[in-house]
Structure formats: C-alpha cells, structure tokens
PyMOL commands that place a pseudoatom at each C-alpha (Angstrom):
pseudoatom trace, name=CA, resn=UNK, resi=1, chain=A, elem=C, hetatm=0, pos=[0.000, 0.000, 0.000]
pseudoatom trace, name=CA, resn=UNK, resi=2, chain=A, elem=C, hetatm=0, pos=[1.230, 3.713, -0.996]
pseudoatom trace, name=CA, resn=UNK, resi=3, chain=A, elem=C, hetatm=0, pos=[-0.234, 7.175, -0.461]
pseudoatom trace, name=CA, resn=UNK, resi=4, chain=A, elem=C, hetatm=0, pos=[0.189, 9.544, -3.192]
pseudoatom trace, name=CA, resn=UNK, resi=5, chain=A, elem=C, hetatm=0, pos=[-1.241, 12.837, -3.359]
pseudoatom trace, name=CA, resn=UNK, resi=6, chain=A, elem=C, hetatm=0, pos=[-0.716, 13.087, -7.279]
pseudoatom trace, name=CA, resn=UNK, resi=7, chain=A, elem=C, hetatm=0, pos=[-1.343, 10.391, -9.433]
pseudoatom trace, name=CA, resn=UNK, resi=8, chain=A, elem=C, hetatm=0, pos=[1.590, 9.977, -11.649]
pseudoatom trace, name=CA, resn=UNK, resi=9, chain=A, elem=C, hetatm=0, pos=[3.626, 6.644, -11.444]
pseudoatom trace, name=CA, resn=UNK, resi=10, chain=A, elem=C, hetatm=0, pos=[0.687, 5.417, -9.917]
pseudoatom trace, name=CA, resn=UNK, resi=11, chain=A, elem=C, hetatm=0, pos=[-0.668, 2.952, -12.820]
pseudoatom trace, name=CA, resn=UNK, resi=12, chain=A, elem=C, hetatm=0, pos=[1.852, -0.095, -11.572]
pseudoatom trace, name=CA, resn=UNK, resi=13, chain=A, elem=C, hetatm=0, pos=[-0.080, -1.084, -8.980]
pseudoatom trace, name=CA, resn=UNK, resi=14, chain=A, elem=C, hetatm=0, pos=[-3.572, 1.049, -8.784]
pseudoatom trace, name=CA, resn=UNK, resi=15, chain=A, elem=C, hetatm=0, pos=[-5.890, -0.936, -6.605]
pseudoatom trace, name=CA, resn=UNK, resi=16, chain=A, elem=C, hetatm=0, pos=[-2.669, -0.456, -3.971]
pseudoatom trace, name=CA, resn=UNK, resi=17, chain=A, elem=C, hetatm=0, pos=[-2.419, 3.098, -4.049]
pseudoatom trace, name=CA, resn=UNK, resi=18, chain=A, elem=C, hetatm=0, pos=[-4.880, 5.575, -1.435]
pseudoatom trace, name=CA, resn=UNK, resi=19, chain=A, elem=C, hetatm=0, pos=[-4.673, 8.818, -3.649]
pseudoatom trace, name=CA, resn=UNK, resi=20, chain=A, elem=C, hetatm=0, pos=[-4.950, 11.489, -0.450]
pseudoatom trace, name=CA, resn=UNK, resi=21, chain=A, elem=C, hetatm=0, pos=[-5.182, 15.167, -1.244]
pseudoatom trace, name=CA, resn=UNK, resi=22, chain=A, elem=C, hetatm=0, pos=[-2.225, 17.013, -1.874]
pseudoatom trace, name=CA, resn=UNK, resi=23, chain=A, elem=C, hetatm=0, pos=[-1.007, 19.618, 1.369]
pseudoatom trace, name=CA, resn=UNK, resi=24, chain=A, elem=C, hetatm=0, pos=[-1.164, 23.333, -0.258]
pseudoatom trace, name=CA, resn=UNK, resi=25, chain=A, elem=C, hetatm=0, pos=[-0.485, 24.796, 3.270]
pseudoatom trace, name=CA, resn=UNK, resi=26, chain=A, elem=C, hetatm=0, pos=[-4.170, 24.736, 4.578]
pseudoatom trace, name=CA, resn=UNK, resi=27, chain=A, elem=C, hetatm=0, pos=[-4.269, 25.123, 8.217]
pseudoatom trace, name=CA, resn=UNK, resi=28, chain=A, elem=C, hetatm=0, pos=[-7.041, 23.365, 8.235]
pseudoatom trace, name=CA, resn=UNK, resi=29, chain=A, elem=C, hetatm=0, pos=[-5.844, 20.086, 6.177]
pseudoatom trace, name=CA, resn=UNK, resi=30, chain=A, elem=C, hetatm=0, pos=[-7.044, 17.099, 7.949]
pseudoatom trace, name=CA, resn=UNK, resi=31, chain=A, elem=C, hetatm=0, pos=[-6.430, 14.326, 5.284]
pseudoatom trace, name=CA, resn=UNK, resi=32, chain=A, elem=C, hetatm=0, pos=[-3.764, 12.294, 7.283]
pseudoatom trace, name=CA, resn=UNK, resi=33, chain=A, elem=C, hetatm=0, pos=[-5.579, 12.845, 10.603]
pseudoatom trace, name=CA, resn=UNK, resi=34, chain=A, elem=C, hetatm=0, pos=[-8.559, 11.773, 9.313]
pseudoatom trace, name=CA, resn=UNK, resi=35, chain=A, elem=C, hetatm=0, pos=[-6.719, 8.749, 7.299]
pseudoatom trace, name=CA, resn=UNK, resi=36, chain=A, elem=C, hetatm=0, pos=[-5.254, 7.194, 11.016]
pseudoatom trace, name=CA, resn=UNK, resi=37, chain=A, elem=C, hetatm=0, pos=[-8.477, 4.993, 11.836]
pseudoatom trace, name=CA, resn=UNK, resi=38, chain=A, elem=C, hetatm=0, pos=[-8.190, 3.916, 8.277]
pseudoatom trace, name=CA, resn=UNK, resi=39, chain=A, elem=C, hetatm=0, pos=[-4.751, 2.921, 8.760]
pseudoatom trace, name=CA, resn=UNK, resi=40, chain=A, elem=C, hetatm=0, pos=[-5.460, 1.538, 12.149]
pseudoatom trace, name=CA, resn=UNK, resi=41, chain=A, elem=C, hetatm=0, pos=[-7.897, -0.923, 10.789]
pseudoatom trace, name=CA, resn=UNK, resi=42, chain=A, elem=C, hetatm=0, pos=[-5.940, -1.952, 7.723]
pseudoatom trace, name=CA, resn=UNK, resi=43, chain=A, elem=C, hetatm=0, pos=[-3.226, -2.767, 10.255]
pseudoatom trace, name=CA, resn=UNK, resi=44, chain=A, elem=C, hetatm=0, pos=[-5.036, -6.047, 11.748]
pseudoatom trace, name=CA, resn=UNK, resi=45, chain=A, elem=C, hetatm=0, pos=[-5.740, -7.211, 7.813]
pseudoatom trace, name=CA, resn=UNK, resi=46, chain=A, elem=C, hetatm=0, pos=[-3.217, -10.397, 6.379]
pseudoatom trace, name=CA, resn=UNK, resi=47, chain=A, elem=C, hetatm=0, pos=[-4.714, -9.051, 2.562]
pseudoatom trace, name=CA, resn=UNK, resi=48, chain=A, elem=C, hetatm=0, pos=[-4.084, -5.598, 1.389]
pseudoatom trace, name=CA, resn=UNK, resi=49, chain=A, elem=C, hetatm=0, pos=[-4.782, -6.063, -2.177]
pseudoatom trace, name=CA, resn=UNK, resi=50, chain=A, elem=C, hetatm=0, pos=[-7.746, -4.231, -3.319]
pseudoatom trace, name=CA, resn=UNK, resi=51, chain=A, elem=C, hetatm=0, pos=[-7.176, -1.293, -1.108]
pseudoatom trace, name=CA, resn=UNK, resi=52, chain=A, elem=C, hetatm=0, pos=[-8.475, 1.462, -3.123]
pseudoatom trace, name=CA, resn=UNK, resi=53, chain=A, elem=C, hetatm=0, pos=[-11.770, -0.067, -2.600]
pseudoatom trace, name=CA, resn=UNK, resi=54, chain=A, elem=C, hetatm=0, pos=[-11.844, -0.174, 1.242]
pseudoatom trace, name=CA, resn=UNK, resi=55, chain=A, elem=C, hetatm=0, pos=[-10.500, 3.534, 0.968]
pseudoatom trace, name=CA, resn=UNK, resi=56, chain=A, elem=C, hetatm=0, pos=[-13.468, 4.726, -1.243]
pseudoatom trace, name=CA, resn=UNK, resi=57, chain=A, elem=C, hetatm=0, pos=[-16.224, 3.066, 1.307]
pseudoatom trace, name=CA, resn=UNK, resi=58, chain=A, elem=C, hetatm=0, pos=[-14.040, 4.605, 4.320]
pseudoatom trace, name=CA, resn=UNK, resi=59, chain=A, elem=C, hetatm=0, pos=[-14.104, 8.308, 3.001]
pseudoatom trace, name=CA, resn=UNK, resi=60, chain=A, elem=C, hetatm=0, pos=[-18.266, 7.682, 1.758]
pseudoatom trace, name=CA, resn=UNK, resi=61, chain=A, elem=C, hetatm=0, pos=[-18.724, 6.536, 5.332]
pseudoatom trace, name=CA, resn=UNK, resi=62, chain=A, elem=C, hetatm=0, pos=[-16.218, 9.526, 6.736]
pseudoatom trace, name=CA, resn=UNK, resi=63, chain=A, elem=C, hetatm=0, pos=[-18.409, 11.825, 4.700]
pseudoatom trace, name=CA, resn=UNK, resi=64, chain=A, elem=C, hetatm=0, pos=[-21.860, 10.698, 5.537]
pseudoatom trace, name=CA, resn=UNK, resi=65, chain=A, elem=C, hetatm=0, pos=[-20.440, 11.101, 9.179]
pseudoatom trace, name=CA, resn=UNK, resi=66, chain=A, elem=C, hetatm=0, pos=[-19.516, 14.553, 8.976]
pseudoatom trace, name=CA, resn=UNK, resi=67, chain=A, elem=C, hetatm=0, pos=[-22.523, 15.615, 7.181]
pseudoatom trace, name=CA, resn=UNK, resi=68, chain=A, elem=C, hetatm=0, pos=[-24.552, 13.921, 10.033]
pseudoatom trace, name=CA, resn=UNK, resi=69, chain=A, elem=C, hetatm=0, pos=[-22.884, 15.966, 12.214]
pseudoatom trace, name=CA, resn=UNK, resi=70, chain=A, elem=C, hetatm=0, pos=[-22.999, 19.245, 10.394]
pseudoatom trace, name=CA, resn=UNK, resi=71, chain=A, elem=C, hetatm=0, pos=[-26.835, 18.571, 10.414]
pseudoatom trace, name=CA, resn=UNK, resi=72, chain=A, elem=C, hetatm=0, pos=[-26.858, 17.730, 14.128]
pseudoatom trace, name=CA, resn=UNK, resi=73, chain=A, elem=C, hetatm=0, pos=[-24.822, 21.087, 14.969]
pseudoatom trace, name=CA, resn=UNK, resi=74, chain=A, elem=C, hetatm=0, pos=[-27.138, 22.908, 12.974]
pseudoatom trace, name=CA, resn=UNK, resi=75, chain=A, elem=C, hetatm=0, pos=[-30.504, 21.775, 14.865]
pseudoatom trace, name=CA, resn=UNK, resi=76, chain=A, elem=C, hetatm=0, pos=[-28.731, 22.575, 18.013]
pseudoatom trace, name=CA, resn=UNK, resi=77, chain=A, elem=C, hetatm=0, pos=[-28.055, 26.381, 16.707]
pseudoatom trace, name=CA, resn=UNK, resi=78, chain=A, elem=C, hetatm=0, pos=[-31.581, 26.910, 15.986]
pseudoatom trace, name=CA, resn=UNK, resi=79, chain=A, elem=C, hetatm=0, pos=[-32.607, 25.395, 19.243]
pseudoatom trace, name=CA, resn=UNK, resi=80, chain=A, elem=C, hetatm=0, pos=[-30.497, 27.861, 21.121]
pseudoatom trace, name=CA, resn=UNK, resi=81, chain=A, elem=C, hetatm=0, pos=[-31.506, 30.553, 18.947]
pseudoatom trace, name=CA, resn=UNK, resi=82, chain=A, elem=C, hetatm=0, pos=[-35.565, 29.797, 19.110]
pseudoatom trace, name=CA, resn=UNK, resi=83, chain=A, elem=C, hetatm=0, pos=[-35.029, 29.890, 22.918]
pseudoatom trace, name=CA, resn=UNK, resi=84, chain=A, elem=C, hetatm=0, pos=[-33.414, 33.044, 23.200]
pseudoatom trace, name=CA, resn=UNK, resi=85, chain=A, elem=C, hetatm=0, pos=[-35.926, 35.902, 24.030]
for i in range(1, 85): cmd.bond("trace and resi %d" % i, "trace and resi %d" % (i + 1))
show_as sticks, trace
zoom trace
C-alpha cells in the first residue's frame, strides 16, 4: 500500500495506491488525521490487495459522518436561537 497525493507513477499497482489530497499549506488540512483509523484498521488485515476499494467506502462513510454531524450542529443552533428571548 502507498499514499500519493498526485497520481503519476501510480498505474503499476492502482488498486494499492490511497490517492490522499495534496497539502497546499491549509491550516485546516485534515487528510492524514482523518486517514489514522483507516490505517489503524488496515493494520489487523493479512490481505491488502484491493485497497483502493476499502478507501473509497471509508471516506463515503467519513463523509456521511460529517454531514450527520454538520446537520446535528445545525438543529442545536436553531434550538439555542428559538429559545433566546
């Protein structure tokens, strides 16, 4: 397994490579944090091959997650704000 954050070179072995998004100097980059459990859980598997395809479900589920979340933080706001007199 490789990361890569372009994609050239990357056609020997391209169900092996997780294509992450290149750092531009964002302070707010959070593409290897957010790549750890990923990593974590790949850890415990005998069978890499075929990576790509975990990676794609992981950042579907990662951004279903976040969404979730932006949609939970969002109720909350208008809670607090429909209380306020």
């Amino acid at each position: 397994m490789a990361l890569k954050d372009n994609l050239a070179n990357s056609y020997y072995q391209p169900d092996n490579i997780l294509y992450i998004s290149p750092l531009e100097g964002q302070e707010d980059d959070r593409v290897l944090y957010d790549l750890i459990p990923f990593l974590k859980n790949q850890h415990s598997l005998s069978n890499l091959r075929k990576v790509d395809n975990r990676y794609v479900a992981y950042l579907e589920e990662l951004e279903q997650k976040q969404k979730n979340e932006r949609q939970a933080a969002n109720i909350r706001s208008k809670k607090a704000a429909a209380k306020k007199p």
